[in-house]
C-alpha positions in Angstrom: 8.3 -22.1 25.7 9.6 -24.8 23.7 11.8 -24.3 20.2 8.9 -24.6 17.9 7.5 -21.4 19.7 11.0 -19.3 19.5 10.9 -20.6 15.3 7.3 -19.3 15.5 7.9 -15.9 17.1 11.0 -15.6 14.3 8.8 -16.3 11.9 6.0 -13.8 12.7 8.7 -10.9 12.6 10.4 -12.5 8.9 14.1 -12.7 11.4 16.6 -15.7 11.8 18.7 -15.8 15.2 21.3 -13.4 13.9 18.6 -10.3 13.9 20.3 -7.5 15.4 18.3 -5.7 18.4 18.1 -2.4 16.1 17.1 -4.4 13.1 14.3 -5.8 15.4 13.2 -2.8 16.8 12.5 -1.5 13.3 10.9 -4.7 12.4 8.7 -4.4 15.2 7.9 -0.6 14.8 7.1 -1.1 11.4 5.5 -4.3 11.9 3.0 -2.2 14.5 2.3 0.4 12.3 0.8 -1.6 9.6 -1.2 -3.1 11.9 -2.3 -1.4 14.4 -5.9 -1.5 15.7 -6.3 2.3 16.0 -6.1 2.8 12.4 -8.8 0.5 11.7 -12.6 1.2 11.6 -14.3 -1.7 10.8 -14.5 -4.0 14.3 -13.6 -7.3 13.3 -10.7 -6.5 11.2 -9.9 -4.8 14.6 -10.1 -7.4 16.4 -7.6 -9.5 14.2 -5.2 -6.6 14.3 -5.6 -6.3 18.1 -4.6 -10.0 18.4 -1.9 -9.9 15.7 -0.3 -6.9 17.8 -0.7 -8.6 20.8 1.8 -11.6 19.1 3.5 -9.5 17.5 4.1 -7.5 21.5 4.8 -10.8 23.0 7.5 -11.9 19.9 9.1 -9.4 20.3 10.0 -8.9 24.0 10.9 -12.6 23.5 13.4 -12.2 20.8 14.9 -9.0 22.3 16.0 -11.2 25.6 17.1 -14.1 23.8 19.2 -11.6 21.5 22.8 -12.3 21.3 23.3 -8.6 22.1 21.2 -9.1 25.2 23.2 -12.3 26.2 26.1 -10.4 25.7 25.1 -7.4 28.4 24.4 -10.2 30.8 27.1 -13.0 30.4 29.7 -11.9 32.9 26.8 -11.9 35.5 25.7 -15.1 33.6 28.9 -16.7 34.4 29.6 -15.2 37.7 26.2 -16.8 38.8 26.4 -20.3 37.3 30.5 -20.5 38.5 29.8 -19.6 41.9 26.0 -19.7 42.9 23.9 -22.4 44.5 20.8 -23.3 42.9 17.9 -22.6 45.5 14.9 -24.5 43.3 14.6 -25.7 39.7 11.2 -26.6 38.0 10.5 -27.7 34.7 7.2 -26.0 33.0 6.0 -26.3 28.9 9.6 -27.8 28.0 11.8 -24.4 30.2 13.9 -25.1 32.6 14.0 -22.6 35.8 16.5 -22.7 37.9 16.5 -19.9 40.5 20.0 -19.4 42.2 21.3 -18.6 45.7 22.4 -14.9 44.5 18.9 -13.9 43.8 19.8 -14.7 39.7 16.9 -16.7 37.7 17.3 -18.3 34.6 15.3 -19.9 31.7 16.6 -22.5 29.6 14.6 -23.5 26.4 14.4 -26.5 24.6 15.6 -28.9 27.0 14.7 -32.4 27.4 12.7 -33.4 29.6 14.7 -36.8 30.5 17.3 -34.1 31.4 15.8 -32.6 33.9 14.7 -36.0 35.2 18.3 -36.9 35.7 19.3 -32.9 37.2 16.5 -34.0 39.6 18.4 -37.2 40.4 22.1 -36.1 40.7 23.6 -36.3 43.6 24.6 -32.4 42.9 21.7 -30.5 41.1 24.7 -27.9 40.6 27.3 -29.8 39.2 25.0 -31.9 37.1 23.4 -28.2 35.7 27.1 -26.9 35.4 28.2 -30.0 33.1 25.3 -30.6 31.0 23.1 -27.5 31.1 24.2 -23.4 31.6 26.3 -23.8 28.2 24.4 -26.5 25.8 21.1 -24.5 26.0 19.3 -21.0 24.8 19.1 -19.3 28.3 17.7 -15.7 29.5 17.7 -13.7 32.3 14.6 -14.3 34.3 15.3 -11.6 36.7 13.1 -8.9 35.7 9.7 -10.8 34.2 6.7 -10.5 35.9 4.2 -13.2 35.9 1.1 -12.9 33.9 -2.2 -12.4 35.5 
């Protein structure tokens, strides 16, 4: 999930990075309503509906945990973690950065550089290298509670 993705998911839903998480639930209520592929009878505009929900579902859910609101509700445990926790393991996938913490905590943190987790990978503390130059310089959410896809 790199930036270009989050711009993309904003721009699906017509929000900037302000967009409050009521004014995005009524987005995406309204958003599914026009749209949605039980109102429609012919197949194949169906099917496009079906797949627009689907983005719309997955945009969404994204923007909701990346909301400042949300960060809010989790920032003490946020800082609590990355103050005091270990990190167990860290992987970088499609431009995220994981890092998984001692407390049980997981993290994402989007749109960092890839040469940046080259040199987390070659600190002599992982930790202190992710306490300096990554918990507070990138968009981060709470990885705690998503399941992986099937």
């Amino acid at each position: 999930m790199n930036s270009k993705k989050i711009a993309e998911y904003r721009k699906l839903l017509q929000v900037d990075k302000n967009v409050t998480l009521k004014e995005l639930k009524t987005i995406y209520r309204n958003s599914m309503k026009e749209d949605h592929p039980d109102t429609i009878a012919d197949e194949q505009l169906r099917l496009l509906a079906e797949e627009r929900s689907k983005n719309i579902i997955e945009a969404y859910h994204f923007l909701v945990s990346i909301a400042p609101e949300t960060q809010e509700k989790v920032k003490e445990e946020y800082l609590k973690t990355t103050t005091t926790s270990g990190i167990m393991e860290f992987y970088y996938e499609d431009g995220v950065l994981n890092i998984h913490f001692l407390d049980g905590n997981k993290f994402e943190y989007f749109g960092v550089p890839k040469v940046t987790y080259i040199k987390m990978i070659n600190a002599e503390s992982p930790a202190r290298f992710a306490r300096r130059h990554v918990y507070h310089a990138f968009l981060y959410r709470s990885a705690n509670k998503l399941v992986a896809a099937v």
